[in-house]
C-alpha positions as CSV (number, residue, x, y, z in Angstrom):
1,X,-11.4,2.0,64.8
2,X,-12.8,1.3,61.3
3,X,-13.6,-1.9,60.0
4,X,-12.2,-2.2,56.6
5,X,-13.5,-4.4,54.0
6,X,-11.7,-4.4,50.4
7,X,-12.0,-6.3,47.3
8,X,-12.8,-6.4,43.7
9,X,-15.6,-6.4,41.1
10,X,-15.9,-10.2,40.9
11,X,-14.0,-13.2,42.0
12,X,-10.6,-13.3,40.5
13,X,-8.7,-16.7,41.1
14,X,-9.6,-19.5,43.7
15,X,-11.8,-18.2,46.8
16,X,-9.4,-20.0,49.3
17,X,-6.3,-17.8,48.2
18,X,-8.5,-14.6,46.9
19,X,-9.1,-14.0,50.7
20,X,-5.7,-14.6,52.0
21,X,-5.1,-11.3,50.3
22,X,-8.8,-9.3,50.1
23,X,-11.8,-9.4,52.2
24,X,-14.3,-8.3,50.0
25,X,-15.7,-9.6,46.7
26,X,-19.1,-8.5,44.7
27,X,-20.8,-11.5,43.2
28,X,-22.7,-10.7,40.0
29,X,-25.9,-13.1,39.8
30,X,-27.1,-14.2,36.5
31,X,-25.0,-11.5,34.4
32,X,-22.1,-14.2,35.3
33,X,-21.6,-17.8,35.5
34,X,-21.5,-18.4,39.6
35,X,-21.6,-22.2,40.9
36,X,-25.2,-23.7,42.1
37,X,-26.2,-23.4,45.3
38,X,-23.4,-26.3,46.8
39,X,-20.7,-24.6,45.4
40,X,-21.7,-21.1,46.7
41,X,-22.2,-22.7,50.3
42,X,-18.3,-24.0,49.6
43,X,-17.6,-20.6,49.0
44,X,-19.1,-18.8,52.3
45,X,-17.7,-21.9,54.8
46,X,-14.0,-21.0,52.6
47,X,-13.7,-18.0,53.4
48,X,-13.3,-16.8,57.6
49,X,-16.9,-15.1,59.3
50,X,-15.8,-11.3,58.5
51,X,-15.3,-11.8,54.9
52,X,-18.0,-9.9,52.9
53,X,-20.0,-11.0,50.0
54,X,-21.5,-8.2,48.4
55,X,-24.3,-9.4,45.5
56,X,-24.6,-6.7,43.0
57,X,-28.1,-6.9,41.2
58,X,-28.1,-8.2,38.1
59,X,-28.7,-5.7,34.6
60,X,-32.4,-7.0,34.0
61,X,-32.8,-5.5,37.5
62,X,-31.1,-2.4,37.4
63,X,-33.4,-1.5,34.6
64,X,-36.3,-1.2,36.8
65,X,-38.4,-2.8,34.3
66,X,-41.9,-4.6,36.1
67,X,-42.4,-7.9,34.8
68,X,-41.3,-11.7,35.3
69,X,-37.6,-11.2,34.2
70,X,-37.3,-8.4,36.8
71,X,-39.1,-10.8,39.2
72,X,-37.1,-14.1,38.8
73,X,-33.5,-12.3,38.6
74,X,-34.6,-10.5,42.1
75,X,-35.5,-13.9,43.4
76,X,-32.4,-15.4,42.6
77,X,-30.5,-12.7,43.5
78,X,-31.4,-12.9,46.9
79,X,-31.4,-16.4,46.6
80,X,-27.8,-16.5,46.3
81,X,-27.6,-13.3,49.2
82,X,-28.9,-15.9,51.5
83,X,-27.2,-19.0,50.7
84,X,-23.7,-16.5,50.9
85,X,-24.8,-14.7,54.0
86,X,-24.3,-11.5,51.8
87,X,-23.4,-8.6,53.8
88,X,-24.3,-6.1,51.2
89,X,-26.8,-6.2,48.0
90,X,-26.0,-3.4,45.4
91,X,-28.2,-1.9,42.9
92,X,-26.2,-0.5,40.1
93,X,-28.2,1.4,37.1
94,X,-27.2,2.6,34.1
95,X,-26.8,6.5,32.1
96,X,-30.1,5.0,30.7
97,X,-32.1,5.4,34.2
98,X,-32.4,9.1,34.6
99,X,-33.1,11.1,37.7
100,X,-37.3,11.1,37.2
101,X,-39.4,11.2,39.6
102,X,-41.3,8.0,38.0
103,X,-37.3,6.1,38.2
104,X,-37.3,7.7,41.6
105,X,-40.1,5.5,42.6
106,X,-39.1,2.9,41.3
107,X,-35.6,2.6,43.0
108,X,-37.3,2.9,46.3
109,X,-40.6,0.5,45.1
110,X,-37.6,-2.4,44.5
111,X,-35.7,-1.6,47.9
112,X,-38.9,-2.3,49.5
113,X,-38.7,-5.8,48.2
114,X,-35.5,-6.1,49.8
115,X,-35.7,-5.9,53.9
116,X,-33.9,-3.2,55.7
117,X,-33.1,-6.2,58.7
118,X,-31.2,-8.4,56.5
119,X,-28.1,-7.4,54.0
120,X,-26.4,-3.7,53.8
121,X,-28.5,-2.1,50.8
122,X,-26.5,0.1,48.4
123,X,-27.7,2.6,45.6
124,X,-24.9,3.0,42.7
125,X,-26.1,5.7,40.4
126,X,-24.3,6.3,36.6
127,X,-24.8,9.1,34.4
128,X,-26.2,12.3,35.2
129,X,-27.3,12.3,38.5
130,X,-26.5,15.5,41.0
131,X,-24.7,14.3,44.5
132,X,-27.7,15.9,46.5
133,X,-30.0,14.3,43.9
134,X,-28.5,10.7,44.8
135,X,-28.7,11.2,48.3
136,X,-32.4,12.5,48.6
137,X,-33.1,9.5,46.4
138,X,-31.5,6.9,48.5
139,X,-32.7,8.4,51.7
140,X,-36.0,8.2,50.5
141,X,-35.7,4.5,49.6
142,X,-34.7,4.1,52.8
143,X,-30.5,2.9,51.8
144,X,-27.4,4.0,51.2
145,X,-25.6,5.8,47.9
146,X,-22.6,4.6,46.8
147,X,-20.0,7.4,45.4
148,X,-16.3,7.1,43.9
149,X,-14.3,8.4,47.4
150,X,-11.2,9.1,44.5
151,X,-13.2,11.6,42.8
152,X,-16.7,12.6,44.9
153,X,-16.7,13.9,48.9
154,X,-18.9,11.1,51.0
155,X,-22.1,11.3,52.9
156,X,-21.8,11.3,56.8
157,X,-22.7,8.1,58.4
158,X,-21.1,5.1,60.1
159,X,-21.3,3.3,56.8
160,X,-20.0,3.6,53.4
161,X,-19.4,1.6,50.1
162,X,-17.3,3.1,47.5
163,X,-16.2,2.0,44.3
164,X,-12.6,3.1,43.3
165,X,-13.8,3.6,39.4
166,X,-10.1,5.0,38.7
167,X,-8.3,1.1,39.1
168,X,-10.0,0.4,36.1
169,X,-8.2,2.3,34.0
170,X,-4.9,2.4,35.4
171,X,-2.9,-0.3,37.9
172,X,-2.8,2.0,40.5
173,X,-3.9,5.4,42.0
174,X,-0.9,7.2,43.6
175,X,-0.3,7.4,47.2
176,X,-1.9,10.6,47.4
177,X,-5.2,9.9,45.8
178,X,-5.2,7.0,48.3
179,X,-4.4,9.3,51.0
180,X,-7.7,11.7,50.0
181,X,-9.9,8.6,49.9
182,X,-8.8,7.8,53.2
183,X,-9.6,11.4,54.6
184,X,-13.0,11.3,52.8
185,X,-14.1,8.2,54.9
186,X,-13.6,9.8,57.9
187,X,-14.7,8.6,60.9
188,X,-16.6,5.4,59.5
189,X,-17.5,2.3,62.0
190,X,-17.7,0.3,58.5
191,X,-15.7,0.3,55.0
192,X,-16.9,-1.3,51.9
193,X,-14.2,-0.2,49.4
194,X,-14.4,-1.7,45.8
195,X,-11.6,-2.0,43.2
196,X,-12.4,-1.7,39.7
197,X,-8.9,-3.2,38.7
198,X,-6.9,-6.8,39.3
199,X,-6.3,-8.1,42.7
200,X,-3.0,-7.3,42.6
201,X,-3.9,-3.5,42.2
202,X,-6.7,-4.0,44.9
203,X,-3.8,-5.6,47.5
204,X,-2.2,-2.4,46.8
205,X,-4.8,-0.4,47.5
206,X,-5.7,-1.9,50.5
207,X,-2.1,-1.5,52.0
208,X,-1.4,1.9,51.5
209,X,-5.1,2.7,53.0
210,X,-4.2,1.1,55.6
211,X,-1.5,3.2,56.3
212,X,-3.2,6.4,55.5
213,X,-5.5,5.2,57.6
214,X,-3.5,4.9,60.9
215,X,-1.7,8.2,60.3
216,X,-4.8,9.9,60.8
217,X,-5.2,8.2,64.2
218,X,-7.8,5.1,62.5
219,X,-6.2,2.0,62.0
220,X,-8.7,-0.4,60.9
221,X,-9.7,-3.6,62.3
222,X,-10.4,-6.7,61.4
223,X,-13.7,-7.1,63.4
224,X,-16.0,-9.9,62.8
225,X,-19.4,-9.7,61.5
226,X,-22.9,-11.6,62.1
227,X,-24.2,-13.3,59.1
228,X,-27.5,-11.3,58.4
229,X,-31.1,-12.4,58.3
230,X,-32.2,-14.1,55.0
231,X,-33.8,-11.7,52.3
232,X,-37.5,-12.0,51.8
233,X,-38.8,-11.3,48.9
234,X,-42.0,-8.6,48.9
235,X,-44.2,-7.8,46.1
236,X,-43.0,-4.5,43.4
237,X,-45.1,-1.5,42.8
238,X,-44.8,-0.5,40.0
239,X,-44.9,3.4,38.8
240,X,-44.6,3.4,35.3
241,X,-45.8,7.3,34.8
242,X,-43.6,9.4,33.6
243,X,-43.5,12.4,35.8
């Protein structure tokens, strides 16, 4: 049976009732106000062993600019991975980070600062990327791509993180959409689903996937998950040749 994880773009509301109702939240380092490192460890003994903290990399990041701004936002990045026993660390970019062979290298050049034995590690593309494109690039930096399952078919694998881009615009994708996003995970061991809406609209979500779910013969669990190892940060290679 799948393990399904669901939640939204950032904390919305007081941790101890957000995961009465979600089990999933993306924490946004540096591009939003989070607590120090007390208040974060509050946060992780709040909420039960299988909730998952997902730490989306902040924009000075996700440029993929070398230099100490880069370096200090990675650092505490995964300094707040660690103290959350983050399950998953995203790297979003922007339209702006085109599908070059130098940004190519440099996607995979900042993964490699970021172990493979510790947190999930997600690629979001924006802008003009080609599915095959994304894939072959995340493949080659060794993680895993992250699509809209409303709009794009998935990759195989026992793993996917999707971001539901549609909630953003409207409270609520029907019950059929839902029901295509949950044929597109298929037969997944693990479900990061993301809702780019309110909580409320995420709740809904979550239910009727849940549902679609078990008609297909998967009804997901609520399986527990080990804390993973702490993130260690490794030196960047830069490739700043245009190619």
């Amino acid at each position: 049976m799948a393990r399904l994880h669901v939640g939204v773009h950032a904390l919305q509301g007081d941790i101890k009732k957000y995961k009465d109702q979600l089990d999933l939240v993306e924490i946004r380092p540096i591009d939003t106000s989070l607590p120090a490192a007390a208040g974060l460890r509050k946060w992780r003994k709040a909420a039960p062993p299988a909730f998952v903290f997902s730490v989306v990399l902040p924009r000075v990041v996700a440029e993929l600019a070398p230099g100490k701004a880069l370096d200090d936002a990675l650092a505490t990045s995964l300094e707040v991975a660690t103290t959350l026993e983050a399950r998953c660390i995203v790297l979003s970019t922007s339209t702006e980070i085109r599908p070059t062979a130098a940004n190519r290298k440099r996607i995979a050049a900042l993964f490699a600062r970021i172990p493979a034995e510790g947190a999930l590690r997600f690629w979001e593309p924006r802008g003009m990327w080609e599915r095959e494109d994304v894939i072959d690039t995340a493949r080659a930096a060794g993680v895993l791509p992250v699509f809209d399952a409303a709009r794009d078919d998935l990759p195989r694998g026992p793993v996917v993180y999707t971001r539901l881009r549609s909630l953003g615009a409207q409270a609520m994708l029907s019950a059929a959409a839902l029901d295509r996003v949950a044929k597109r995970l298929g037969e997944r061991r693990d479900i990061f689903l993301v809702v780019e809406g309110t909580r409320g609209a995420a709740v809904r979500a979550k239910s009727t996937l849940v549902a679609a779910l078990a008609r297909t013969g998967r009804a997901p669990e609520a399986g527990s998950i080990a804390a993973p190892v702490a993130p260690i940060v490794r030196p960047l290679v830069a490739e700043d040749e245009e190619q």
